[in-house]
mmCIF file of the C-alpha atoms, coordinates in Angstrom:
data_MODEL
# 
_entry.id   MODEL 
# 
loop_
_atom_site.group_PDB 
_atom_site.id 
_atom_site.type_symbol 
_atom_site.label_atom_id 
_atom_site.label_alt_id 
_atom_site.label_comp_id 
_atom_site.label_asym_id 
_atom_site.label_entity_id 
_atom_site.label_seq_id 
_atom_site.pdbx_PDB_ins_code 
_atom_site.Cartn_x 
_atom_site.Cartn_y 
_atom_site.Cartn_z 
_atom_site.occupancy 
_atom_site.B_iso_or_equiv 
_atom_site.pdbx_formal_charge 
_atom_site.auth_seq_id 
_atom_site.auth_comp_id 
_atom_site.auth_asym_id 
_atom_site.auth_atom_id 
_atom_site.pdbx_PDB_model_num 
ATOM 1   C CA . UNK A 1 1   ? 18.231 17.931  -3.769  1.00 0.00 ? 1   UNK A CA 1 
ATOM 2   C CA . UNK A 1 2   ? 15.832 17.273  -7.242  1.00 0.00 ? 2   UNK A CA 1 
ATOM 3   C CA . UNK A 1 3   ? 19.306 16.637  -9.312  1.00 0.00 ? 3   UNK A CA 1 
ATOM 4   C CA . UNK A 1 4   ? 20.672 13.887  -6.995  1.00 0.00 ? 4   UNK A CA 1 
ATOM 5   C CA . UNK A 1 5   ? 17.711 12.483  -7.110  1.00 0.00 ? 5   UNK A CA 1 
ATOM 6   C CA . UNK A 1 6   ? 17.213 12.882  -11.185 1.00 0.00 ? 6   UNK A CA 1 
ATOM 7   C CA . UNK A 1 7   ? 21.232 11.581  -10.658 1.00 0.00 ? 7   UNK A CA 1 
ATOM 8   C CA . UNK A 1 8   ? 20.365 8.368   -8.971  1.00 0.00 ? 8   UNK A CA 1 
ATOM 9   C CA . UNK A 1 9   ? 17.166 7.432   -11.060 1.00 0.00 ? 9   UNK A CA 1 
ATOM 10  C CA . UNK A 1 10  ? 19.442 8.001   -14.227 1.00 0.00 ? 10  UNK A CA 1 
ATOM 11  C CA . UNK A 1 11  ? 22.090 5.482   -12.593 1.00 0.00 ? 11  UNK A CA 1 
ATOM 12  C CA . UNK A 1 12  ? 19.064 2.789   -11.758 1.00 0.00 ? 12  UNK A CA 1 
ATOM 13  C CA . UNK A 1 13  ? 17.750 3.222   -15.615 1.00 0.00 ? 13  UNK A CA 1 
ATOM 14  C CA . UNK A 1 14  ? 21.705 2.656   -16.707 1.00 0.00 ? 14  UNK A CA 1 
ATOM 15  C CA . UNK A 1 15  ? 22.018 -0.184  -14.603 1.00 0.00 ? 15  UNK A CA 1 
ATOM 16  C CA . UNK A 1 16  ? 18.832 -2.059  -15.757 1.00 0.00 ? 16  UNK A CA 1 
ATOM 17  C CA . UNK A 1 17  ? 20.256 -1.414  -19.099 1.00 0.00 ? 17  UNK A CA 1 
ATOM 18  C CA . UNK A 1 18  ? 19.803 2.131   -20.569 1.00 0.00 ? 18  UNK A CA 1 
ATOM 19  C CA . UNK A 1 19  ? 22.665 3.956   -22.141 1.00 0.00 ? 19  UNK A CA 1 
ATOM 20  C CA . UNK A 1 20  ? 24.911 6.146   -19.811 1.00 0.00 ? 20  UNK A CA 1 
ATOM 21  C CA . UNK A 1 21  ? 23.662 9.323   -21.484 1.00 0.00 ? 21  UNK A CA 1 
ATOM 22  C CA . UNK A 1 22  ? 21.995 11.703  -18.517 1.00 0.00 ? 22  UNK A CA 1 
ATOM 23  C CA . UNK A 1 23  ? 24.227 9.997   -15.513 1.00 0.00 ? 23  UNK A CA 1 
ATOM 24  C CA . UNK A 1 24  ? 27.208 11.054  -17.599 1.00 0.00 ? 24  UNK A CA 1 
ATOM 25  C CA . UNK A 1 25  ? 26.005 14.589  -18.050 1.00 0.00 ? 25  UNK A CA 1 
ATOM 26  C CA . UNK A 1 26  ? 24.300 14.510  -14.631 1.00 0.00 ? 26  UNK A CA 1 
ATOM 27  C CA . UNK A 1 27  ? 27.724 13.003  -12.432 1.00 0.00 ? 27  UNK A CA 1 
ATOM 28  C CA . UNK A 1 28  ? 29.911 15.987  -14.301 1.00 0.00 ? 28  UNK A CA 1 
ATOM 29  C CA . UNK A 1 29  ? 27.365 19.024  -13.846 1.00 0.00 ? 29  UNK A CA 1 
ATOM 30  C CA . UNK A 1 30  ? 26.567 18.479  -9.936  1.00 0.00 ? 30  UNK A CA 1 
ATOM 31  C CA . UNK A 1 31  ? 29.069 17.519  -9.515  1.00 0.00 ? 31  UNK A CA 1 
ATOM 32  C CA . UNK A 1 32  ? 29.191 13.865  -7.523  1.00 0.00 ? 32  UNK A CA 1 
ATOM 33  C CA . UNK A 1 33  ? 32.274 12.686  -5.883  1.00 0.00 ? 33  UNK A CA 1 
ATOM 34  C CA . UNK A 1 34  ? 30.811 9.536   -4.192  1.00 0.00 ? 34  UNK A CA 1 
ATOM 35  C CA . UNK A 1 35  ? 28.460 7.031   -4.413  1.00 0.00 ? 35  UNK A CA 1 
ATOM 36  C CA . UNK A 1 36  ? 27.114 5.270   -0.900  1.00 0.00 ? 36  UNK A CA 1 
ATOM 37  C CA . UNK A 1 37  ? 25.893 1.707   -2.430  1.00 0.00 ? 37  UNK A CA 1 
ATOM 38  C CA . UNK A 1 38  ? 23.317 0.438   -0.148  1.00 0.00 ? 38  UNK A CA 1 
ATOM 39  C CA . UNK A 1 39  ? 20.808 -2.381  -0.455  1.00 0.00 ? 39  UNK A CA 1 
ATOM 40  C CA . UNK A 1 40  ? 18.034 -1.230  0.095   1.00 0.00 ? 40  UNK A CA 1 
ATOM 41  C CA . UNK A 1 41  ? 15.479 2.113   0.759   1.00 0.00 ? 41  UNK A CA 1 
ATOM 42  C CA . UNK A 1 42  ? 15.113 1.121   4.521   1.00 0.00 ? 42  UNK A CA 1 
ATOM 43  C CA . UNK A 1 43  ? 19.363 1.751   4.791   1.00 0.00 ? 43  UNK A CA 1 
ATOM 44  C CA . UNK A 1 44  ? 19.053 4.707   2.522   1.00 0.00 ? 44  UNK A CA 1 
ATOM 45  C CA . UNK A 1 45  ? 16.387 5.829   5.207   1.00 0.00 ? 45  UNK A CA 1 
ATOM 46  C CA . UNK A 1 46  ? 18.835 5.131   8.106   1.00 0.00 ? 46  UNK A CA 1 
ATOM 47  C CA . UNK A 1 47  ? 21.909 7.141   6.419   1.00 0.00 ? 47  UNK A CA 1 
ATOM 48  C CA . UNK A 1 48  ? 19.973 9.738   5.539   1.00 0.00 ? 48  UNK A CA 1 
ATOM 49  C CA . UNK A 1 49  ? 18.515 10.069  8.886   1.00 0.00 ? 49  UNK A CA 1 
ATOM 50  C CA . UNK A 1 50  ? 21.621 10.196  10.652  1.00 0.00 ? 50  UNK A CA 1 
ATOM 51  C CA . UNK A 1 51  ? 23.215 13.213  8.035   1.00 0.00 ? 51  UNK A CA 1 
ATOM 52  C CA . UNK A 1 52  ? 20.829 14.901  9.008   1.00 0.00 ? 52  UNK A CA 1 
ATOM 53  C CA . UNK A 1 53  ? 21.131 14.736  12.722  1.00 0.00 ? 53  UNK A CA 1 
ATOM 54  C CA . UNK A 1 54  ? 24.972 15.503  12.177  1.00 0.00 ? 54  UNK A CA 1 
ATOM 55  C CA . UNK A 1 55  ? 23.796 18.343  9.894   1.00 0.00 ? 55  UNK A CA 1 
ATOM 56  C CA . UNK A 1 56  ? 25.124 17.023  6.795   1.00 0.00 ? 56  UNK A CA 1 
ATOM 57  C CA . UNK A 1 57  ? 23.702 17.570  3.374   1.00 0.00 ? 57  UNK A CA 1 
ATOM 58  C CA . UNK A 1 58  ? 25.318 14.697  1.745   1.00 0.00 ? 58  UNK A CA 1 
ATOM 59  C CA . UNK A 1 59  ? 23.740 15.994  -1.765  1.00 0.00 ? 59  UNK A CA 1 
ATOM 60  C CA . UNK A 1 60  ? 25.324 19.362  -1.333  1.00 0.00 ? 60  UNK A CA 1 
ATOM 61  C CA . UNK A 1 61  ? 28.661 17.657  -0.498  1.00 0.00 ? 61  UNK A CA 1 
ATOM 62  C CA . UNK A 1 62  ? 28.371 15.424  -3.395  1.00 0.00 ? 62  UNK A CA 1 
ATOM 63  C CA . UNK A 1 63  ? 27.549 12.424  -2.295  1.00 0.00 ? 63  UNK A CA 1 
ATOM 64  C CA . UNK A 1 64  ? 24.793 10.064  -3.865  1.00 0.00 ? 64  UNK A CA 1 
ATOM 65  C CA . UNK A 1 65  ? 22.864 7.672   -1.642  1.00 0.00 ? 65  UNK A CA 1 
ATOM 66  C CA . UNK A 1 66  ? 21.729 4.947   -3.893  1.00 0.00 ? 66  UNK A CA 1 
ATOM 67  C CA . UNK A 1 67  ? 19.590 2.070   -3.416  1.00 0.00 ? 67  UNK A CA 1 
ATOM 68  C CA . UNK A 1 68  ? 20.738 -0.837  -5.240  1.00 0.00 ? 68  UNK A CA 1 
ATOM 69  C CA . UNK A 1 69  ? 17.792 -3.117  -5.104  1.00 0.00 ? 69  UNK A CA 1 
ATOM 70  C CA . UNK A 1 70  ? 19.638 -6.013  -3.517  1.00 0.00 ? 70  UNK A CA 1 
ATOM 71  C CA . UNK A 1 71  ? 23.051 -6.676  -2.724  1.00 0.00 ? 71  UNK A CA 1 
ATOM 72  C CA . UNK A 1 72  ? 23.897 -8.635  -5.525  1.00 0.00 ? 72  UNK A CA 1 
ATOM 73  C CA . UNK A 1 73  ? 23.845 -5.775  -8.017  1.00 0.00 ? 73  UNK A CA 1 
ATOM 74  C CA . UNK A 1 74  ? 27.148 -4.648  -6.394  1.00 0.00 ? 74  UNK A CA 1 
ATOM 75  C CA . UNK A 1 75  ? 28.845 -5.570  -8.958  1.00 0.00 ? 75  UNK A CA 1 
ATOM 76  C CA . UNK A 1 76  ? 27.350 -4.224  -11.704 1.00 0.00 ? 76  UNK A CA 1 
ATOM 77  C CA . UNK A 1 77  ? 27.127 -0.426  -9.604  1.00 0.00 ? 77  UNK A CA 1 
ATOM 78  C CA . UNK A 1 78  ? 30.548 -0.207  -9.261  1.00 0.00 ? 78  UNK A CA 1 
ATOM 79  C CA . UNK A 1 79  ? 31.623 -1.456  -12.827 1.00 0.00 ? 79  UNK A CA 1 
ATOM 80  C CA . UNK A 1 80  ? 29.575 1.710   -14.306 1.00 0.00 ? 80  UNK A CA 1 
ATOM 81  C CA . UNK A 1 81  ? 30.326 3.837   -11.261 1.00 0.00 ? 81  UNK A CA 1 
ATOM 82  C CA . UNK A 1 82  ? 33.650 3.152   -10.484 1.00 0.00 ? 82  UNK A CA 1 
ATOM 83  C CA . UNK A 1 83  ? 37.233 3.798   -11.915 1.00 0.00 ? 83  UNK A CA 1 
ATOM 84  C CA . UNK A 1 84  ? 36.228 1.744   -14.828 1.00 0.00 ? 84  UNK A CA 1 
ATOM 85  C CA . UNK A 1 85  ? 33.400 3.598   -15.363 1.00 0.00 ? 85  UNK A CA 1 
ATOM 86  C CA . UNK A 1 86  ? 32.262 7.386   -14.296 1.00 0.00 ? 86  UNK A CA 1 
ATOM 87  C CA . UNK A 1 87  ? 35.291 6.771   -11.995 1.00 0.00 ? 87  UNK A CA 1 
ATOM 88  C CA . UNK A 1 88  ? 33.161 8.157   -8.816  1.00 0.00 ? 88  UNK A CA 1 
ATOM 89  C CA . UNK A 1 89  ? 34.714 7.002   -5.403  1.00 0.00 ? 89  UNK A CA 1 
ATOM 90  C CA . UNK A 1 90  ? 32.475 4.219   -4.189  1.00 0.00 ? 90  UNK A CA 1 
ATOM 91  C CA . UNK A 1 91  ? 31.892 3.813   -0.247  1.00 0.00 ? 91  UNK A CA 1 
ATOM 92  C CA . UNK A 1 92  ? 29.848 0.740   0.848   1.00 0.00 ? 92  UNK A CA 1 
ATOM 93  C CA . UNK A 1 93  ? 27.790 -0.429  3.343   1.00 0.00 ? 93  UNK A CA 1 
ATOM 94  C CA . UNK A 1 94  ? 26.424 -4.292  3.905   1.00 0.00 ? 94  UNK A CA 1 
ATOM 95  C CA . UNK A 1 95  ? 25.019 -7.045  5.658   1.00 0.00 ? 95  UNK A CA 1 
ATOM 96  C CA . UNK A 1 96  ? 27.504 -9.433  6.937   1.00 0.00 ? 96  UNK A CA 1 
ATOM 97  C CA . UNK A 1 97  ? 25.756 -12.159 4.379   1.00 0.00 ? 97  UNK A CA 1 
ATOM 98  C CA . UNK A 1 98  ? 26.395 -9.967  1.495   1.00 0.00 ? 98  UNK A CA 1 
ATOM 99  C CA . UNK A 1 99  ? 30.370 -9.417  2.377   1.00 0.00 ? 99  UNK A CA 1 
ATOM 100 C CA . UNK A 1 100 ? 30.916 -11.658 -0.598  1.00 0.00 ? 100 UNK A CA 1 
ATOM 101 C CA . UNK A 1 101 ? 29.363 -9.739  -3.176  1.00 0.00 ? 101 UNK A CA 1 
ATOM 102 C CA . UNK A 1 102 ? 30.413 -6.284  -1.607  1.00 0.00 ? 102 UNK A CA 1 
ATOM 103 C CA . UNK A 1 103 ? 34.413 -7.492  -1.370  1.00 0.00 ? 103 UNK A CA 1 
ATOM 104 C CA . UNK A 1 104 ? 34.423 -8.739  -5.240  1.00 0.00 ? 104 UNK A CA 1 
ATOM 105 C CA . UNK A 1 105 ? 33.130 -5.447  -6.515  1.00 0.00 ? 105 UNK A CA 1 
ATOM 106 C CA . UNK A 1 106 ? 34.989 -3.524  -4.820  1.00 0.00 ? 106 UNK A CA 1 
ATOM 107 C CA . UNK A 1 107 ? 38.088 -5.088  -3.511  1.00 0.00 ? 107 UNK A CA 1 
ATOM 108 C CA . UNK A 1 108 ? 40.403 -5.916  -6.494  1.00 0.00 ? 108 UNK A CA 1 
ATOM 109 C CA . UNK A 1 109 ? 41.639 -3.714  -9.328  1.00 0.00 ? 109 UNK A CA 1 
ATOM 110 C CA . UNK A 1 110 ? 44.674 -1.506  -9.504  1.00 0.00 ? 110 UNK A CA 1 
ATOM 111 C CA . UNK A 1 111 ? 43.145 1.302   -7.581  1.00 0.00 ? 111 UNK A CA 1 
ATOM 112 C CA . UNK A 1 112 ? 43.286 1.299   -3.794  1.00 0.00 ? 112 UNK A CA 1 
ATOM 113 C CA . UNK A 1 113 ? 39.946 0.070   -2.531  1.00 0.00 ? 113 UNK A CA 1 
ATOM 114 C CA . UNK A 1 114 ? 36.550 1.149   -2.316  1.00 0.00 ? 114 UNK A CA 1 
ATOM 115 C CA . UNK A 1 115 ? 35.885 1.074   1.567   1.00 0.00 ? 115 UNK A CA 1 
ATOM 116 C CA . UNK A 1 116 ? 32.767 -1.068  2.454   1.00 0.00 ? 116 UNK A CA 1 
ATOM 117 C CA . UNK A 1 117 ? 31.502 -1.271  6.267   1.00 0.00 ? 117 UNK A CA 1 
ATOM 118 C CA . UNK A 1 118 ? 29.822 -5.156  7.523   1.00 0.00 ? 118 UNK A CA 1 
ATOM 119 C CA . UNK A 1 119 ? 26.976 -5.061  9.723   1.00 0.00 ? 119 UNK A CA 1 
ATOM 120 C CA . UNK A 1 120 ? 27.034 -7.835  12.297  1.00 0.00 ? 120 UNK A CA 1 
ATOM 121 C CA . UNK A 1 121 ? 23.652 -9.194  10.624  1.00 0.00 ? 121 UNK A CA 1 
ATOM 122 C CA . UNK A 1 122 ? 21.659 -6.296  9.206   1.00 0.00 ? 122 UNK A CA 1 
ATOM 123 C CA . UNK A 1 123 ? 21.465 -2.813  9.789   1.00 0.00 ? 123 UNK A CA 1 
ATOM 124 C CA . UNK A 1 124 ? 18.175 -3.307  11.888  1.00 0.00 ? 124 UNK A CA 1 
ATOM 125 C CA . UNK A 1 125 ? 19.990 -5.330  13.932  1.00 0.00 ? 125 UNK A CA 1 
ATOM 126 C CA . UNK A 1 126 ? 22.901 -3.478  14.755  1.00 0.00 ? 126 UNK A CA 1 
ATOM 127 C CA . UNK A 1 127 ? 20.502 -0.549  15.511  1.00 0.00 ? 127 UNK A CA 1 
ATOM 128 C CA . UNK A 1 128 ? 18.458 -2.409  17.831  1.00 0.00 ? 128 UNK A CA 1 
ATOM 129 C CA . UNK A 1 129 ? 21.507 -3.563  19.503  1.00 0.00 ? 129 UNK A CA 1 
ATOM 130 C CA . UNK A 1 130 ? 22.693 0.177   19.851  1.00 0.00 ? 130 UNK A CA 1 
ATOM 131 C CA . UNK A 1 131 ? 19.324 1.165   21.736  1.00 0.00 ? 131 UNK A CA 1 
ATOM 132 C CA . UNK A 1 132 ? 18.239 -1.995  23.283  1.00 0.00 ? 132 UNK A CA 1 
ATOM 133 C CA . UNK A 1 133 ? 15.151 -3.512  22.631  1.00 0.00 ? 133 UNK A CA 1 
ATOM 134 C CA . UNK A 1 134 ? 13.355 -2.117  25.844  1.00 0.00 ? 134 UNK A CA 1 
ATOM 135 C CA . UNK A 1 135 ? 13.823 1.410   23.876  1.00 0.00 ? 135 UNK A CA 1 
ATOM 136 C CA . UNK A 1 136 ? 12.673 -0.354  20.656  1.00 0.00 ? 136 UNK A CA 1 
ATOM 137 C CA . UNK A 1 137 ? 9.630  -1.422  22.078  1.00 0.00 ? 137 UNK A CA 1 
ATOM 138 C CA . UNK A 1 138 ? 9.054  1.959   23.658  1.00 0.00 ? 138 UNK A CA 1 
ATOM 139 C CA . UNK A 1 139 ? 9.699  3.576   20.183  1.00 0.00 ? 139 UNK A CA 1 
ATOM 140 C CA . UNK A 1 140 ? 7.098  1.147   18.405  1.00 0.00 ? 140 UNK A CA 1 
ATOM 141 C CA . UNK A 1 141 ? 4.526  1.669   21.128  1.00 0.00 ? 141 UNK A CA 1 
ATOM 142 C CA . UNK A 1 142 ? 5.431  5.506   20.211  1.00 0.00 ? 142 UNK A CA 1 
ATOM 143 C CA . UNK A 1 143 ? 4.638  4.942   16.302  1.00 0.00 ? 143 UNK A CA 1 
ATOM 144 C CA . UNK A 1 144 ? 0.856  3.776   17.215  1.00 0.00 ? 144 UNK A CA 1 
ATOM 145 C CA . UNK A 1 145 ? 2.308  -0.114  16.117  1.00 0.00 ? 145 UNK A CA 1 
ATOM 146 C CA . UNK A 1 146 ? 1.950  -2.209  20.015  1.00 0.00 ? 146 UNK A CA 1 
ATOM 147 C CA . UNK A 1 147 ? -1.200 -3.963  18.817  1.00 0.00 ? 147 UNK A CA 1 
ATOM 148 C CA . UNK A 1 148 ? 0.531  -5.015  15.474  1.00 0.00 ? 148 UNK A CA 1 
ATOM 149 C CA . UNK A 1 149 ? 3.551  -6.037  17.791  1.00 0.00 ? 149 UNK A CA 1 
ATOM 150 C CA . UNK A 1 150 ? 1.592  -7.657  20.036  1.00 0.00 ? 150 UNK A CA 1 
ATOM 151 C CA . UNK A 1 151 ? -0.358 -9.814  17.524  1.00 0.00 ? 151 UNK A CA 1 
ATOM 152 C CA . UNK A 1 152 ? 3.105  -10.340 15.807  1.00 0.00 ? 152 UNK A CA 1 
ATOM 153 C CA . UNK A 1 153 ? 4.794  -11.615 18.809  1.00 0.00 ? 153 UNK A CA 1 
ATOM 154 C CA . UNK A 1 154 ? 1.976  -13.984 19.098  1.00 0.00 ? 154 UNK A CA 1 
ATOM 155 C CA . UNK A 1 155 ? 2.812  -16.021 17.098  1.00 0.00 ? 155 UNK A CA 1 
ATOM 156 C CA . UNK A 1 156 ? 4.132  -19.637 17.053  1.00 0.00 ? 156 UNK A CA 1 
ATOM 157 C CA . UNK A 1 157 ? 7.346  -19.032 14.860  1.00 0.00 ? 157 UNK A CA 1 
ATOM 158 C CA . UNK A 1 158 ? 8.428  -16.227 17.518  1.00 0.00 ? 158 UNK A CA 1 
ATOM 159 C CA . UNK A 1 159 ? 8.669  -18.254 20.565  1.00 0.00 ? 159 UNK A CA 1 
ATOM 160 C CA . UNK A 1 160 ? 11.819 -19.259 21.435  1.00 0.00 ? 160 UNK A CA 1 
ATOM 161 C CA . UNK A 1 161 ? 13.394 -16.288 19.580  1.00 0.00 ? 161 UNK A CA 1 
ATOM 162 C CA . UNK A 1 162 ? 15.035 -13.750 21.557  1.00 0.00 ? 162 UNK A CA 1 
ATOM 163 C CA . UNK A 1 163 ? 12.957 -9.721  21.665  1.00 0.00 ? 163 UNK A CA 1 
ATOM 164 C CA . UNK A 1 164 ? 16.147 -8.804  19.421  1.00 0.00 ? 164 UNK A CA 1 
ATOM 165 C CA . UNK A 1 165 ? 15.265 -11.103 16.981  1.00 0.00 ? 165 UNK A CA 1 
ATOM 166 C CA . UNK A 1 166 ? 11.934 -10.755 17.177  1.00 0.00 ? 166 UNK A CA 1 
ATOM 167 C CA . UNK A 1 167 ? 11.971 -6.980  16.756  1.00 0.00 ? 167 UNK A CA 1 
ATOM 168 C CA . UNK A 1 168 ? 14.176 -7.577  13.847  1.00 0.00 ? 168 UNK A CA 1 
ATOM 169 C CA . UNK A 1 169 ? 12.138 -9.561  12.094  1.00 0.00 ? 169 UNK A CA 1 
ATOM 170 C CA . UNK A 1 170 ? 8.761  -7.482  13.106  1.00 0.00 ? 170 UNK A CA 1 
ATOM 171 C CA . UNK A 1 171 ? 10.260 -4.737  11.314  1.00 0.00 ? 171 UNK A CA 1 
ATOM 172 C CA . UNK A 1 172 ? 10.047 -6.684  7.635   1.00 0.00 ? 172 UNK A CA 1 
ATOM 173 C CA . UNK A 1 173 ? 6.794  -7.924  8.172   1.00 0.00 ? 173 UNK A CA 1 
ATOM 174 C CA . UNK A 1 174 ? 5.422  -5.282  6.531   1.00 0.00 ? 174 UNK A CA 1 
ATOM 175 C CA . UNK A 1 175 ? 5.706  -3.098  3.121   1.00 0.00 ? 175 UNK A CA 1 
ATOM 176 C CA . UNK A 1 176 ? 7.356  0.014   4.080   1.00 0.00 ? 176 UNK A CA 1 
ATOM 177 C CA . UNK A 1 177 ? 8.159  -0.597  7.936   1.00 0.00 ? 177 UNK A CA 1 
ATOM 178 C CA . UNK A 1 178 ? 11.762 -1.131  7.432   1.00 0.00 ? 178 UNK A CA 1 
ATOM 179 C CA . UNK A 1 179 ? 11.723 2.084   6.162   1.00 0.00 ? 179 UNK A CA 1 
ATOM 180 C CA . UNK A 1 180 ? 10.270 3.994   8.530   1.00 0.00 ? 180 UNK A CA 1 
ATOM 181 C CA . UNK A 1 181 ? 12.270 2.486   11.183  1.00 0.00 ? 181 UNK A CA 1 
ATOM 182 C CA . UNK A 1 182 ? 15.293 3.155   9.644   1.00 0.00 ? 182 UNK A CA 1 
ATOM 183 C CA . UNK A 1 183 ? 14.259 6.391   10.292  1.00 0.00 ? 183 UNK A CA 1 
ATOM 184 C CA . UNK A 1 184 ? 12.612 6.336   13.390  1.00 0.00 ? 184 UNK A CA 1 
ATOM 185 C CA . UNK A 1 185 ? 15.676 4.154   15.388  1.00 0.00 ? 185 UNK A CA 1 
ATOM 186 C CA . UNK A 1 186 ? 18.691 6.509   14.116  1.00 0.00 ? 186 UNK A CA 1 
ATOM 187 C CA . UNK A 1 187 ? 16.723 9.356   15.333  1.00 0.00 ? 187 UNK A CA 1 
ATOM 188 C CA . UNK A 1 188 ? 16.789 8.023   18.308  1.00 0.00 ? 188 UNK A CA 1 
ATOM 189 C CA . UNK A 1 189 ? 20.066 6.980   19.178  1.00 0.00 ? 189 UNK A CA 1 
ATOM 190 C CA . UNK A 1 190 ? 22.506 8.182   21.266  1.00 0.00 ? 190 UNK A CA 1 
ATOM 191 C CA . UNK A 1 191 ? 25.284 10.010  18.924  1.00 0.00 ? 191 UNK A CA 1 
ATOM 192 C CA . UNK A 1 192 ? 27.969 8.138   21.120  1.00 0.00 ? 192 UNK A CA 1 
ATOM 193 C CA . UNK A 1 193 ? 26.488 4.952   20.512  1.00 0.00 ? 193 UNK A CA 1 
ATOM 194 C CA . UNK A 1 194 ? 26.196 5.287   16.641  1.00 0.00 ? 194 UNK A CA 1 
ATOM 195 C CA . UNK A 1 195 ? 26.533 1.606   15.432  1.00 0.00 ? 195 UNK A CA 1 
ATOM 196 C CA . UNK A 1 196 ? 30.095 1.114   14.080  1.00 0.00 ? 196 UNK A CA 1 
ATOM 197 C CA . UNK A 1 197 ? 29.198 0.298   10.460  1.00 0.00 ? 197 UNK A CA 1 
ATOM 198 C CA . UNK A 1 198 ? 27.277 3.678   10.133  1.00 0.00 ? 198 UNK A CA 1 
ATOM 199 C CA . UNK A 1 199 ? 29.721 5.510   12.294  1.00 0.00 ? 199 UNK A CA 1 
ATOM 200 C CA . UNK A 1 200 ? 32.393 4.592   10.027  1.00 0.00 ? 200 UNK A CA 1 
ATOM 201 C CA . UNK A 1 201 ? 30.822 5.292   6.937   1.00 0.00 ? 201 UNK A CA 1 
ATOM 202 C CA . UNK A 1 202 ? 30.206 8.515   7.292   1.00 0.00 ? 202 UNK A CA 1 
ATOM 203 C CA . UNK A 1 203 ? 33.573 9.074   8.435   1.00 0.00 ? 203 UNK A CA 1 
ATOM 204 C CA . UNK A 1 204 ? 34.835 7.586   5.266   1.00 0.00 ? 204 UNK A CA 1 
ATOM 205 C CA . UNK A 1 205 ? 33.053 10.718  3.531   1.00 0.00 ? 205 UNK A CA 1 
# 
């Protein structure tokens, strides 16, 4: 939907330090409910993916998926988001590394809390984990990537690591591959074996 997305670049121009002016206007007009604060495109690409397999238009409901550009920008989301600021209920989802960051924004205050969902390590992991990485390797064979596996797993730092591992790190080796495997994996997952950080956020909607 073009006015989530005019929504969301508004919020990333307020956050770098614009005025509140078409988020304001924007967040009342639509009108959003929620925010989903994520870390990055590739878990935007993975939530996405799966509304749409459960045949949910998250825009339509009024709910903004929004990229944060890191995890430590938490805090500053939900201050301008949040009760103290457009007062939009804030749902989370994070790496277990970032639980810090995600439990001081959104943790304390004299609201009830903004629910956040931990990965075990990232979301590439716990996908990988869902479809096991015999199915992985079938799916990046399928996306016209073996010989840039191949090469990949080649190399010195990978021995030793386990194909989970490995996987997970072939998938940040390049600019835009997270991405499309966020896509790619979460169409191809089971529905009953939905990881249980995704599976829970969207039940939190």
């Amino acid at each position: 939907m073009a006015d989530m997305r005019a929504f969301r670049e508004a919020v990333t121009g307020w956050a770098a330090g614009g005025h509140v002016g078409a988020a304001g206007e924007l967040a009342a007009r639509l009108p959003v409910r929620a925010v989903v604060l994520l870390e990055g495109p590739s878990d935007v690409a993975a939530v996405e993916a799966l509304a749409a397999r459960r045949g949910r238009e998250l825009a339509a409901e009024g709910v903004c998926v929004l990229a944060m550009g890191g995890a430590m920008s938490v805090g500053r989301f939900a201050q301008l988001l949040g009760p103290a600021g457009l007062g939009l209920r804030l749902v989370g989802l994070c790496d277990e590394r970032e639980r810090p960051f995600y439990a001081r924004a959104l943790e304390p205050g004299p609201t009830p809390a903004q629910p956040f969902f931990v990965c075990a390590a990232d979301l590439e992991d716990e996908l990988i984990r869902a479809l096991g990485t015999a199915r992985v390797t079938e799916l990046v064979r399928a996306e016209g990537d073996a010989r840039a596996l191949q090469t990949f797993l080649h190399q010195p730092a990978q021995r030793g690591r386990t194909a989970q591992q490995q996987l997970r790190r072939f998938f940040g080796t390049k600019k835009g591959r997270k991405i499309h495997y966020g896509r790619v994996l979460v169409e191809a997952l089971d529905p009953a074996r939905t990881p249980a950080p995704l599976d829970d956020l969207f039940a939190a909607l």
